[in-house]
PDB file of N, CA, C and O in Angstrom, chain B, residues numbered from 101:
ATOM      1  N   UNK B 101      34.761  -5.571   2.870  1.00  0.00           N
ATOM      2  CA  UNK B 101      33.974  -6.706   3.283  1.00  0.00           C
ATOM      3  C   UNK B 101      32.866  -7.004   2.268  1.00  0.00           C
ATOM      4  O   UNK B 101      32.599  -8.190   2.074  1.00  0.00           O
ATOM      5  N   UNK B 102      31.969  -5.750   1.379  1.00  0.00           N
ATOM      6  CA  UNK B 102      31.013  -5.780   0.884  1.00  0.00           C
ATOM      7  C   UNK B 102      31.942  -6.864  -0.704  1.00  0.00           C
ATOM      8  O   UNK B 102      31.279  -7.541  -1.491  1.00  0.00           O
ATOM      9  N   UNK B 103      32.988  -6.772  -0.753  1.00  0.00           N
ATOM     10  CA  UNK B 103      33.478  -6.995  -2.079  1.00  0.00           C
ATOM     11  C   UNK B 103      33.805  -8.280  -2.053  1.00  0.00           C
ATOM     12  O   UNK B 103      33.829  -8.909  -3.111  1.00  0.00           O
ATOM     13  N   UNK B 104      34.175  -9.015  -0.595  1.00  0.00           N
ATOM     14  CA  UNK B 104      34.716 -10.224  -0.429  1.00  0.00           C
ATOM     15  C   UNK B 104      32.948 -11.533  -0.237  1.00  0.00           C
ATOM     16  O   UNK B 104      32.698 -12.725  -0.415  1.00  0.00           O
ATOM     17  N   UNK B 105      32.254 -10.360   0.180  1.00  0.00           N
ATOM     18  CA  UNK B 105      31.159 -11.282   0.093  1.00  0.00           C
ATOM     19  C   UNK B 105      30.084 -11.124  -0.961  1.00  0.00           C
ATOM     20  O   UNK B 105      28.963 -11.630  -1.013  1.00  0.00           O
ATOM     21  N   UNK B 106      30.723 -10.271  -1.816  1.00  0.00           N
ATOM     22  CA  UNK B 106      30.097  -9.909  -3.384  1.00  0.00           C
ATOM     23  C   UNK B 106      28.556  -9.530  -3.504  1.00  0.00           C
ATOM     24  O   UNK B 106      27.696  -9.894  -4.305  1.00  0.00           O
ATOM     25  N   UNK B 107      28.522  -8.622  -2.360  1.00  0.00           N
ATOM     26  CA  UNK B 107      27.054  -7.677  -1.873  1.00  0.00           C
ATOM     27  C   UNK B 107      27.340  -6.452  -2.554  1.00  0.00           C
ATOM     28  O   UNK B 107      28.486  -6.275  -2.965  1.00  0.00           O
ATOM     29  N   UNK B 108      26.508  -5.628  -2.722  1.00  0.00           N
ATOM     30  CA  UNK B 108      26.829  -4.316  -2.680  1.00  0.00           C
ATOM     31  C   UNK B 108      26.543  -3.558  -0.768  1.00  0.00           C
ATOM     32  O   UNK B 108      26.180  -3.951   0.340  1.00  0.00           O
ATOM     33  N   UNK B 109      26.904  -2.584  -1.297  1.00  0.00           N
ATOM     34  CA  UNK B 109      27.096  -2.109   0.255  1.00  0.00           C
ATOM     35  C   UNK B 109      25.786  -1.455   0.738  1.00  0.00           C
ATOM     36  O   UNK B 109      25.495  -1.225   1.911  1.00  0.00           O
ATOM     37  N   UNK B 110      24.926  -1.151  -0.526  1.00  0.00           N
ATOM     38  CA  UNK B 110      22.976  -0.952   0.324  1.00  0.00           C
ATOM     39  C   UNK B 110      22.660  -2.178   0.765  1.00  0.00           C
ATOM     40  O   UNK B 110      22.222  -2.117   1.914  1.00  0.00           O
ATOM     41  N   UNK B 111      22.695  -3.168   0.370  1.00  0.00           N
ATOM     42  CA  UNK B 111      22.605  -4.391   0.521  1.00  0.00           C
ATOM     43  C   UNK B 111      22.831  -5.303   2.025  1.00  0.00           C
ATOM     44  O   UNK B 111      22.362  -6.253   2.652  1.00  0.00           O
ATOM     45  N   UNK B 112      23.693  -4.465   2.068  1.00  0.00           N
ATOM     46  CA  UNK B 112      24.487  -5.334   3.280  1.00  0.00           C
ATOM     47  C   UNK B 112      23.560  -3.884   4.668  1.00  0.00           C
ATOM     48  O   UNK B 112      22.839  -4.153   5.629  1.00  0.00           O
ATOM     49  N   UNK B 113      23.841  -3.012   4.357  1.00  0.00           N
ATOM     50  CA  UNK B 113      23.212  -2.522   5.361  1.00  0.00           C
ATOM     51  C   UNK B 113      21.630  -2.589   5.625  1.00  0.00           C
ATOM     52  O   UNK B 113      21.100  -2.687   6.731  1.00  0.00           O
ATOM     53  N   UNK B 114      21.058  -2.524   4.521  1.00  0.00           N
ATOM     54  CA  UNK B 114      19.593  -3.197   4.400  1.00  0.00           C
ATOM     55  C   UNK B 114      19.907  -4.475   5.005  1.00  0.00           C
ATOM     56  O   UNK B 114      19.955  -4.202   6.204  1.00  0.00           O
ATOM     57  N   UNK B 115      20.119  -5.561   4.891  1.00  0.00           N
ATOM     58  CA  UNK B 115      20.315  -6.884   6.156  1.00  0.00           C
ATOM     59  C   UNK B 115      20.566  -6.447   7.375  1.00  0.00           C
ATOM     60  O   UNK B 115      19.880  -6.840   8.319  1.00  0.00           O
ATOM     61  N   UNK B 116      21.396  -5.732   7.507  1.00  0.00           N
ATOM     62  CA  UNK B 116      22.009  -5.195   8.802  1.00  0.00           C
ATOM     63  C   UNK B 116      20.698  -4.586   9.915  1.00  0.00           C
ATOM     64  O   UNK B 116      20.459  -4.999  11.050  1.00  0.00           O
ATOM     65  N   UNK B 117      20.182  -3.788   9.361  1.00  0.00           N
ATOM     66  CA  UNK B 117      19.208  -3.253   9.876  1.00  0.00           C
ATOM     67  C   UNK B 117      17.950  -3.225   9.450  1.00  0.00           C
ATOM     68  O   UNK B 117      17.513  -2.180   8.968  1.00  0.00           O
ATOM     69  N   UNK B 118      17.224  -4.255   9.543  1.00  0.00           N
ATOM     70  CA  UNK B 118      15.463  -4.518   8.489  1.00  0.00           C
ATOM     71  C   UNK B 118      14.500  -4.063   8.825  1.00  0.00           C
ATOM     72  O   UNK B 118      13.430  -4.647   8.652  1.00  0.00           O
ATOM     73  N   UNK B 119      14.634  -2.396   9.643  1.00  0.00           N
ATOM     74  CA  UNK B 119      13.361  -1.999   9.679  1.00  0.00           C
ATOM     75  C   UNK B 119      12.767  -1.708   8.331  1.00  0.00           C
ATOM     76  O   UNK B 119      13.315  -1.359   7.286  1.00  0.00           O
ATOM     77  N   UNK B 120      11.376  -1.964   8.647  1.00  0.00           N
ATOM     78  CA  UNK B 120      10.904  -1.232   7.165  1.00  0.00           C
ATOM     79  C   UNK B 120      11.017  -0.050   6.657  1.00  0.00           C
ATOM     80  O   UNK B 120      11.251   0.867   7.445  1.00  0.00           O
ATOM     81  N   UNK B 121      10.933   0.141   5.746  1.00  0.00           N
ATOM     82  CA  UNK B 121      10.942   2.244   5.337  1.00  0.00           C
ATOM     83  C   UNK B 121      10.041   2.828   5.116  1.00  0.00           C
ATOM     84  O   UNK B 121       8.968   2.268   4.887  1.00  0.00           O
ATOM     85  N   UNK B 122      10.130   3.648   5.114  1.00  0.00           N
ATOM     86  CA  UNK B 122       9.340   4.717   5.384  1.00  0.00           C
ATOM     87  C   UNK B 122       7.681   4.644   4.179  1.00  0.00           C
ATOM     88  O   UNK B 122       6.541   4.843   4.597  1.00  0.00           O
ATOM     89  N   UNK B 123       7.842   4.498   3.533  1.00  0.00           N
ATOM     90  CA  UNK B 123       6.996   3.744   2.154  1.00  0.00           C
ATOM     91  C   UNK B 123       6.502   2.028   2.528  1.00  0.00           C
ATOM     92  O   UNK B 123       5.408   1.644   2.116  1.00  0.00           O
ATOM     93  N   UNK B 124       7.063   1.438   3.025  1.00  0.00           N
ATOM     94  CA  UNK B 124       6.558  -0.008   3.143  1.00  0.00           C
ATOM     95  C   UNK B 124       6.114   0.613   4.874  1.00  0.00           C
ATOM     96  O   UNK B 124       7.087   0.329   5.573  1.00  0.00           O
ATOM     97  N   UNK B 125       5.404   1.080   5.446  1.00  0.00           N
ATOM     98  CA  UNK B 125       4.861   1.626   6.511  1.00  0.00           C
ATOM     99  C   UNK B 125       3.547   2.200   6.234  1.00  0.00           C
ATOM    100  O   UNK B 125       2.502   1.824   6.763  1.00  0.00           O
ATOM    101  N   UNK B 126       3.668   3.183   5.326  1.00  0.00           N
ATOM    102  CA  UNK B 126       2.526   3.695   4.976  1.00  0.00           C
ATOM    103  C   UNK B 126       1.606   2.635   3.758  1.00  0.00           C
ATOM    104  O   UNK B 126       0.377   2.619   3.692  1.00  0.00           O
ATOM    105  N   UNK B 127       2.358   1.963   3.037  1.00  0.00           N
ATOM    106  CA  UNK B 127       1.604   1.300   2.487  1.00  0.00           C
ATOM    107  C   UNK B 127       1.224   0.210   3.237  1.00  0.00           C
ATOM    108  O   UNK B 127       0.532  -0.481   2.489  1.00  0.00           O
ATOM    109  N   UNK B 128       1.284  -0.148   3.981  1.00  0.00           N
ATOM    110  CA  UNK B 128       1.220  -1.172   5.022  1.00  0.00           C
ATOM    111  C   UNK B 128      -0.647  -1.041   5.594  1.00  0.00           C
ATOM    112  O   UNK B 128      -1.683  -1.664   5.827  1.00  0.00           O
ATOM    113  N   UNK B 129       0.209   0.666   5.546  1.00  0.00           N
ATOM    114  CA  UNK B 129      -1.458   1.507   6.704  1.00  0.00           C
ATOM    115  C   UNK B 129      -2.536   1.329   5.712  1.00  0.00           C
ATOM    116  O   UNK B 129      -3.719   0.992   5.751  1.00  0.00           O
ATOM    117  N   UNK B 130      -1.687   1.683   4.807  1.00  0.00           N
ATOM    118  CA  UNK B 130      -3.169   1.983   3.530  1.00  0.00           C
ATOM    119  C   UNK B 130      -3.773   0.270   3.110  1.00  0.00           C
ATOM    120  O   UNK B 130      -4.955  -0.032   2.949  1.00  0.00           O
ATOM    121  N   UNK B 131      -2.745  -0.532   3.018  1.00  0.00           N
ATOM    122  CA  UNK B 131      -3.238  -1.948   3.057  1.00  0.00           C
ATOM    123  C   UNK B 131      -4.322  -2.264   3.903  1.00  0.00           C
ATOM    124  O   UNK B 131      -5.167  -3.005   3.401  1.00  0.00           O
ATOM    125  N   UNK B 132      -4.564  -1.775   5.405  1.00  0.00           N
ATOM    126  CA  UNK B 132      -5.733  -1.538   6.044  1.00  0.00           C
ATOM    127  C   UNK B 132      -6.208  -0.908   5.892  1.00  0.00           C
ATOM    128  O   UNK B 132      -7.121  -0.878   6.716  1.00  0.00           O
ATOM    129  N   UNK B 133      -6.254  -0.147   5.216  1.00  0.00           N
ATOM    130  CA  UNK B 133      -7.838   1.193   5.180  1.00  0.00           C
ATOM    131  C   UNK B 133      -8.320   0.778   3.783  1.00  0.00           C
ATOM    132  O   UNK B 133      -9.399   1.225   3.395  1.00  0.00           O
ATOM    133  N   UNK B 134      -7.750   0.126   3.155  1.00  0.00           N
ATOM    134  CA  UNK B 134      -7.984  -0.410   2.018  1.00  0.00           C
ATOM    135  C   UNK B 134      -9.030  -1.501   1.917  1.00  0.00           C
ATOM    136  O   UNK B 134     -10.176  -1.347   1.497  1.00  0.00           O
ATOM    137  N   UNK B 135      -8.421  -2.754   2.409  1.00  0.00           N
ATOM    138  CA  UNK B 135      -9.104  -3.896   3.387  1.00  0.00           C
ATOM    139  C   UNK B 135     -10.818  -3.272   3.738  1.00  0.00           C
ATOM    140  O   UNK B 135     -11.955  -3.454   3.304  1.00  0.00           O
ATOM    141  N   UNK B 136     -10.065  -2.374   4.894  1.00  0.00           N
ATOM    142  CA  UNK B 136     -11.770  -2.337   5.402  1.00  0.00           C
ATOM    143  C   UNK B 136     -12.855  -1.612   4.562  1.00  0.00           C
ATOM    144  O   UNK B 136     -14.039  -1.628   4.896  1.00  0.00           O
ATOM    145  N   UNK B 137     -12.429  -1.021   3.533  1.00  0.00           N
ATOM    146  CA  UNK B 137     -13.219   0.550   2.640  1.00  0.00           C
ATOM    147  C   UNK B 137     -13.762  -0.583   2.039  1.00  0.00           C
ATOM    148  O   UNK B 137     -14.893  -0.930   2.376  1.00  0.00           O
ATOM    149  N   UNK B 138     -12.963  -1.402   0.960  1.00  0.00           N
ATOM    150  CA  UNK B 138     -13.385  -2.872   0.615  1.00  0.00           C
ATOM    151  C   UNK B 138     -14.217  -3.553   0.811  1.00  0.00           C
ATOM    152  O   UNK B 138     -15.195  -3.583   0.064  1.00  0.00           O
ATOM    153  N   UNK B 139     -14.086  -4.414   2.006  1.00  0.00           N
ATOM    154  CA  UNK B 139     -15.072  -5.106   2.926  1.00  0.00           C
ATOM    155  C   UNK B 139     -16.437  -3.950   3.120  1.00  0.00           C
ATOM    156  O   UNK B 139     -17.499  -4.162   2.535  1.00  0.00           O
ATOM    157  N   UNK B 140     -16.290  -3.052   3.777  1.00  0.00           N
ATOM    158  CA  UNK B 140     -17.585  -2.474   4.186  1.00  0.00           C
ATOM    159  C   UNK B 140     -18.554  -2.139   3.173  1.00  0.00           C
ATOM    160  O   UNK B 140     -19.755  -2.102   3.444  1.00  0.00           O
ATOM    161  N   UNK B 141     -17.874  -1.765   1.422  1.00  0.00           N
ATOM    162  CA  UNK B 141     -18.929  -1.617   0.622  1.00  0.00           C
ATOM    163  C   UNK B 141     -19.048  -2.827  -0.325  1.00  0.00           C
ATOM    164  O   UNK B 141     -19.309  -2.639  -1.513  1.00  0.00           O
ATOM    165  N   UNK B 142     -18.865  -4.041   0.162  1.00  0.00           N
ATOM    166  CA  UNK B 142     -19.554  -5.472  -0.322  1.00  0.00           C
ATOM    167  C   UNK B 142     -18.946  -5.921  -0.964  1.00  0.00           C
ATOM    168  O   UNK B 142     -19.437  -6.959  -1.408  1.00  0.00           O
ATOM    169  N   UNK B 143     -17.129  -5.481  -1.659  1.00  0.00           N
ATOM    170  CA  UNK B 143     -16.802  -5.479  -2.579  1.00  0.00           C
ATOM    171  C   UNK B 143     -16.773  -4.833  -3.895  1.00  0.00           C
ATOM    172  O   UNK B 143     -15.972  -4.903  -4.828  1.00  0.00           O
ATOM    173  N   UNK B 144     -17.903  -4.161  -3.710  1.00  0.00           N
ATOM    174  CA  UNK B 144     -18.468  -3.256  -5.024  1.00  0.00           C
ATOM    175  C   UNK B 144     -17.597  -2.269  -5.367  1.00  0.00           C
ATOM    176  O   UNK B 144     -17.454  -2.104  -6.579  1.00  0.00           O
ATOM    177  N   UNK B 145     -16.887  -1.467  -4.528  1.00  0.00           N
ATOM    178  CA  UNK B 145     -16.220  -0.390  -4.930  1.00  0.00           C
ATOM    179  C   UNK B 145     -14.334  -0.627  -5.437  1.00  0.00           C
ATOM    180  O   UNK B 145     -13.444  -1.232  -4.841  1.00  0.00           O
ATOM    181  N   UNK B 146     -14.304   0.121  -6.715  1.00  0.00           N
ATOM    182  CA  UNK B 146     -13.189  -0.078  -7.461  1.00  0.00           C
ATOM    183  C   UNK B 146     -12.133   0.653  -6.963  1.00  0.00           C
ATOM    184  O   UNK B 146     -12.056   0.861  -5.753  1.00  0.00           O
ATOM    185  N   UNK B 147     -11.141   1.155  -7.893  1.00  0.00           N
ATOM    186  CA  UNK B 147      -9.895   2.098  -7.873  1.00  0.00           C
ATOM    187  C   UNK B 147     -10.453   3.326  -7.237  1.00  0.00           C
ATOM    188  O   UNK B 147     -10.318   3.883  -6.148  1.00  0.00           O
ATOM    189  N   UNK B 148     -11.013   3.498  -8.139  1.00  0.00           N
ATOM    190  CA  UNK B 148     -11.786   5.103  -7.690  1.00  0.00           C
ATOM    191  C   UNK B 148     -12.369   5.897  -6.835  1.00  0.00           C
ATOM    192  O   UNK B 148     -12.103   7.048  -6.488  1.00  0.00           O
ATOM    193  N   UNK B 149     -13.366   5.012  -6.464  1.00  0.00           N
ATOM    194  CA  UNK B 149     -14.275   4.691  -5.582  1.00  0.00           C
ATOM    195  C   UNK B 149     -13.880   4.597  -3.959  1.00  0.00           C
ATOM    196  O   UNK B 149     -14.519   4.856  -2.939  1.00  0.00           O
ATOM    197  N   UNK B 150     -12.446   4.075  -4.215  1.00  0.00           N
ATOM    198  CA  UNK B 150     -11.711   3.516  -3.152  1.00  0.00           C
ATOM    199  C   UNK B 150     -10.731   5.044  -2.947  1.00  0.00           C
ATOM    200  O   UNK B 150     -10.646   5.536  -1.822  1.00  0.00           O
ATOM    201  N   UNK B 151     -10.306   5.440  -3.678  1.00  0.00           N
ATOM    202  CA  UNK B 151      -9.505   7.008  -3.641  1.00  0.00           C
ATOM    203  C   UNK B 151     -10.328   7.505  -2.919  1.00  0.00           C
ATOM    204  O   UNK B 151     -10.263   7.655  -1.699  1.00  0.00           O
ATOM    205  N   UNK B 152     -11.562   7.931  -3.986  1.00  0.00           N
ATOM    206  CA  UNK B 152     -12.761   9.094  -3.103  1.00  0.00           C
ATOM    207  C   UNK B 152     -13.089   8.578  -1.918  1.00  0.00           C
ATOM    208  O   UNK B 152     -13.858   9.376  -1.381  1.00  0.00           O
ATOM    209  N   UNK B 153     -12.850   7.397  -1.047  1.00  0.00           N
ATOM    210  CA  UNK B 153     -12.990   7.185   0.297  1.00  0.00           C
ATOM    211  C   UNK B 153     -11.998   7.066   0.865  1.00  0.00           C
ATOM    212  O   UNK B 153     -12.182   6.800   2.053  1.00  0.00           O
ATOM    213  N   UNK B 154     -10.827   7.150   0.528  1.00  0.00           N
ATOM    214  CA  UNK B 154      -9.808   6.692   1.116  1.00  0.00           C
ATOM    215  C   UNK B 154      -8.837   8.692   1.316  1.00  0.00           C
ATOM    216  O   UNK B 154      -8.101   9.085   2.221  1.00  0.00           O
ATOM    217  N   UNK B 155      -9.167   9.197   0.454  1.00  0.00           N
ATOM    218  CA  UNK B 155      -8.658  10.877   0.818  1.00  0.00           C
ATOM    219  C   UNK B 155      -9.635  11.745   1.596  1.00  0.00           C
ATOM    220  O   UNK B 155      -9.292  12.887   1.901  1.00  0.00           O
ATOM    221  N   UNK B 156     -10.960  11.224   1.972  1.00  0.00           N
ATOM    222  CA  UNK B 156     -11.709  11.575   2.641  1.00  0.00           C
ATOM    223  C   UNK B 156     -11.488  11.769   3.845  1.00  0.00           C
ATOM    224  O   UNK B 156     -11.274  12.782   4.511  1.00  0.00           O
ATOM    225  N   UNK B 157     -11.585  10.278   4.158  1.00  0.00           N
ATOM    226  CA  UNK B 157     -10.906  10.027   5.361  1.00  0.00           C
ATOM    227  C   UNK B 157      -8.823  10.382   6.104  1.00  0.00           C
ATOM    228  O   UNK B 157      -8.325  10.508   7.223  1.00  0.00           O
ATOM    229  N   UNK B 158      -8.355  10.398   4.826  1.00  0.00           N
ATOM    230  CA  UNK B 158      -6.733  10.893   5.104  1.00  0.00           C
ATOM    231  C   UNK B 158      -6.569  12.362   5.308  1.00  0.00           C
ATOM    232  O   UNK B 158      -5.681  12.849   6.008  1.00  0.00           O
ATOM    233  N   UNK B 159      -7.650  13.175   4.533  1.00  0.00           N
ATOM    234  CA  UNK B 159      -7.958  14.317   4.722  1.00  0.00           C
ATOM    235  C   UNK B 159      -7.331  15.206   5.807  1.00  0.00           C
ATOM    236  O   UNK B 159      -6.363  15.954   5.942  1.00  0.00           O
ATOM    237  N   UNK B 160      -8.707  14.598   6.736  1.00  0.00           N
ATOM    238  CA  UNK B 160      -7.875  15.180   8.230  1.00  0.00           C
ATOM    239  C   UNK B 160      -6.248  15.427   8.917  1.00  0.00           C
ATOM    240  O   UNK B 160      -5.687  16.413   9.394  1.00  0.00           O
ATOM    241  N   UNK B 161      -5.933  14.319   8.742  1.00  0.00           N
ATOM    242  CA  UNK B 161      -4.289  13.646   8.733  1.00  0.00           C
ATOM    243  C   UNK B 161      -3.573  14.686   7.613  1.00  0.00           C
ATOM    244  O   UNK B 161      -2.345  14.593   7.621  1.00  0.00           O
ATOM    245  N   UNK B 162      -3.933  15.324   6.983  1.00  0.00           N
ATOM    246  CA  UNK B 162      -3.443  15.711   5.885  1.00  0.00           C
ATOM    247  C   UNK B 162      -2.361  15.129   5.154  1.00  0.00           C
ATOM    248  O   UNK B 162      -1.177  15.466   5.130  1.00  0.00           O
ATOM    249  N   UNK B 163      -3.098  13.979   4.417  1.00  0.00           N
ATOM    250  CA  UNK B 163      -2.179  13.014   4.089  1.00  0.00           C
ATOM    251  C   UNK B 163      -3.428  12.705   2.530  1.00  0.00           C
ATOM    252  O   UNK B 163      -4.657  12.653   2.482  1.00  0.00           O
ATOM    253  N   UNK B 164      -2.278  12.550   1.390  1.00  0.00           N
ATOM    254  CA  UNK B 164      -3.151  11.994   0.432  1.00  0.00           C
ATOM    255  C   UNK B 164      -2.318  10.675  -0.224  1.00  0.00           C
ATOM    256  O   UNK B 164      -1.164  10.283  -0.049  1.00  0.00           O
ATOM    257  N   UNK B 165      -3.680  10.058  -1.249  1.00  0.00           N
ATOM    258  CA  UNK B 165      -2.879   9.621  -2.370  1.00  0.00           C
ATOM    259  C   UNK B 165      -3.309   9.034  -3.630  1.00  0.00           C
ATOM    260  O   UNK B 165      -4.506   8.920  -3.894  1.00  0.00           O
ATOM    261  N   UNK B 166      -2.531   8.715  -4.295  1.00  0.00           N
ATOM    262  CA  UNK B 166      -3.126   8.565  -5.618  1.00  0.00           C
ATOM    263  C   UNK B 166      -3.802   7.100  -6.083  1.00  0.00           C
ATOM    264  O   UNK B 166      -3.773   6.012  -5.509  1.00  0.00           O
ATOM    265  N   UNK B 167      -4.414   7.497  -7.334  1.00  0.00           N
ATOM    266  CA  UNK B 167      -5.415   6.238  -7.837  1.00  0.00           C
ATOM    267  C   UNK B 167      -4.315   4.862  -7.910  1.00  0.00           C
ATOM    268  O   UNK B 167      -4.419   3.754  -7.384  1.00  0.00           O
ATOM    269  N   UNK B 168      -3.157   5.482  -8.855  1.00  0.00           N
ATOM    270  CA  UNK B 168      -2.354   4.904  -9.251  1.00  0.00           C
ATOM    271  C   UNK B 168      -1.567   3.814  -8.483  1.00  0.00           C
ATOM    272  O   UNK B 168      -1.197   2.709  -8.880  1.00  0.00           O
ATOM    273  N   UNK B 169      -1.321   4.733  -6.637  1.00  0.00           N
ATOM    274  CA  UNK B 169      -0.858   3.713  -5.813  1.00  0.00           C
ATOM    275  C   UNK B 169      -2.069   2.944  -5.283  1.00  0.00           C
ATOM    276  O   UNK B 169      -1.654   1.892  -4.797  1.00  0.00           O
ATOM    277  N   UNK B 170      -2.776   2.996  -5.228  1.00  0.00           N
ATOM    278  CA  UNK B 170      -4.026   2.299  -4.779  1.00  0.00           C
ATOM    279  C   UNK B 170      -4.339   0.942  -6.008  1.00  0.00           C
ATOM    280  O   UNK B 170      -4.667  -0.240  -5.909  1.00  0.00           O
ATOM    281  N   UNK B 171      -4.167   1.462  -6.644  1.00  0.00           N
ATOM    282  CA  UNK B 171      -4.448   0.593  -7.540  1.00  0.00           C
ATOM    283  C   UNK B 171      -3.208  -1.002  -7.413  1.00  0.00           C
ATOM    284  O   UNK B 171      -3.364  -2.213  -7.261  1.00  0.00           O
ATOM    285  N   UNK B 172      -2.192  -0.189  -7.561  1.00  0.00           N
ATOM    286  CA  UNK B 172      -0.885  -1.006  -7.431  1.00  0.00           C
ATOM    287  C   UNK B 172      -0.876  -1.570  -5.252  1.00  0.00           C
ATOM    288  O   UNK B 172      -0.260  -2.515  -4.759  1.00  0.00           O
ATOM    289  N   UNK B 173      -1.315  -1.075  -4.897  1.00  0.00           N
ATOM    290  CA  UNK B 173      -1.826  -1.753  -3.692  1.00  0.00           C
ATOM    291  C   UNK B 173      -2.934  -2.852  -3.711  1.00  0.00           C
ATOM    292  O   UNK B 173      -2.652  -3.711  -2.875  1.00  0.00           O
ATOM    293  N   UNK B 174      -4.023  -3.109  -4.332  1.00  0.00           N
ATOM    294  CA  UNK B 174      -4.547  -3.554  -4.543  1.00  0.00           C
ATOM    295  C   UNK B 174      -4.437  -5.215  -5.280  1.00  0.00           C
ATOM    296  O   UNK B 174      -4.927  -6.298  -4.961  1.00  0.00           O
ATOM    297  N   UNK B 175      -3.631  -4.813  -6.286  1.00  0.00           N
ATOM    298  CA  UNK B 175      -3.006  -5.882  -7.013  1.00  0.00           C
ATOM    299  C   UNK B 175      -2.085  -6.530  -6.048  1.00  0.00           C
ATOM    300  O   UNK B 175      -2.041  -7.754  -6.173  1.00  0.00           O
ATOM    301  N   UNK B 176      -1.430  -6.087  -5.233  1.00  0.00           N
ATOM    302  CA  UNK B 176      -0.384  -6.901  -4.202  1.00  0.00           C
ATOM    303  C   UNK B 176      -1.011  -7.411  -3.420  1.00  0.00           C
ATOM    304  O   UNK B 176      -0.581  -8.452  -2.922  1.00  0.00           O
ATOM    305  N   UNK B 177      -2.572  -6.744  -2.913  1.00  0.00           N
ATOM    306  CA  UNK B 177      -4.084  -7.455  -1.604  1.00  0.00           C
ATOM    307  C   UNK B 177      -3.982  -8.995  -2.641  1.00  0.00           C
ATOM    308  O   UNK B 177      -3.901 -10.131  -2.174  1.00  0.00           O
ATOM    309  N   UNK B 178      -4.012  -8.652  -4.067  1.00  0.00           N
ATOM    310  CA  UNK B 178      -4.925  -9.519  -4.349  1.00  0.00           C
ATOM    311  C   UNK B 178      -6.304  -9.454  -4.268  1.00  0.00           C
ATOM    312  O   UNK B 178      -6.870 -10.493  -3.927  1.00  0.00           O
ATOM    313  N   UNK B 179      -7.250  -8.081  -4.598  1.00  0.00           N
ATOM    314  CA  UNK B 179      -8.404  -7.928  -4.211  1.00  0.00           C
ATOM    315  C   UNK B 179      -9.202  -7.699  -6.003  1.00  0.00           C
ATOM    316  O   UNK B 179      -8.619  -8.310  -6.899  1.00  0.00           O
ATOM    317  N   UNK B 180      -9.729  -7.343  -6.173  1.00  0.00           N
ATOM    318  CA  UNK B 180     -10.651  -6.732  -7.083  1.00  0.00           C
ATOM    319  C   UNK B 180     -12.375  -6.784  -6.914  1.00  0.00           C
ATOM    320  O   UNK B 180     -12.935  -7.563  -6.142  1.00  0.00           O
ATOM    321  N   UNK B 181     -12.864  -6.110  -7.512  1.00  0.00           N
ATOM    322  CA  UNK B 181     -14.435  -5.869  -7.418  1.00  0.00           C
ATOM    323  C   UNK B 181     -15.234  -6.459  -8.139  1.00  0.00           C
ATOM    324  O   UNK B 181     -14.849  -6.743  -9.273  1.00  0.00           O
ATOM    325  N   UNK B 182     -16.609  -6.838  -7.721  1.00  0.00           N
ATOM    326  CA  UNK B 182     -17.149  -7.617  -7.876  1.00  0.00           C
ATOM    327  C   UNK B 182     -18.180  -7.306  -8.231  1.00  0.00           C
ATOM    328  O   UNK B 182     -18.801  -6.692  -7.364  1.00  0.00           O
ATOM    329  N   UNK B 183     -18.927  -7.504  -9.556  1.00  0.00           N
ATOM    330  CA  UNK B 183     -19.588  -7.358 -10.150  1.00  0.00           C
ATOM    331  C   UNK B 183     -21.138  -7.620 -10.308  1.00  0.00           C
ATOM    332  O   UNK B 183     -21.486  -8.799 -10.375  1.00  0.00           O
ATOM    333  N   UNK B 184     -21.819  -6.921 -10.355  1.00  0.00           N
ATOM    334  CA  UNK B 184     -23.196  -7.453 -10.165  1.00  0.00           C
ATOM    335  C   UNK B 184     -23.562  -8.100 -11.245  1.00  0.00           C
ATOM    336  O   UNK B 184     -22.945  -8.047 -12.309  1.00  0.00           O
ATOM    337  N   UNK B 185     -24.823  -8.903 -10.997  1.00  0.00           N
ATOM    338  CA  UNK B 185     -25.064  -9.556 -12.573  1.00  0.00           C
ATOM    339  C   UNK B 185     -26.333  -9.905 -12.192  1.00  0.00           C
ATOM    340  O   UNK B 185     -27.081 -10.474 -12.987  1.00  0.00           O
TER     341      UNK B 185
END
């Protein structure tokens, strides 16, 4: 079937069933904790800034993560920091 409708066969079962995975869930979460870490320090706080508050708090959960995905989360918000002058 996958060949007559010229899908591959991840493809077709990804349609089939569109929950999200397991990764577009958690980044989802972190998209909110992100958001609010954001918002609450005025904008001011960067990549970094945003890690050291953001494993603080995951801590507990024993859950971490890196600058790198944060960063690349960020760019998908559409957010960046804002500079004093």
């Amino acid at each position: 079937m996958c060949r007559i409708l010229g899908v591959s066969r991840a493809q077709y079962y990804r349609y089939r069933s569109p929950k999200p995975s397991k990764r577009r869930a958690e980044d989802a979460d972190l998209k909110q904790r992100i958001l609010r870490i954001f918002a609450e320090f005025k904008q001011r706080y960067g990549v970094m800034k945003i890690h050291h508050e953001l494993n603080l708090e995951l801590q507990p959960l024993q859950l971490r993560c890196s600058p790198r995905q944060i960063s690349r989360l960020m760019k998908e918000l559409d957010i960046q920091l804002r500079y004093r002058q």
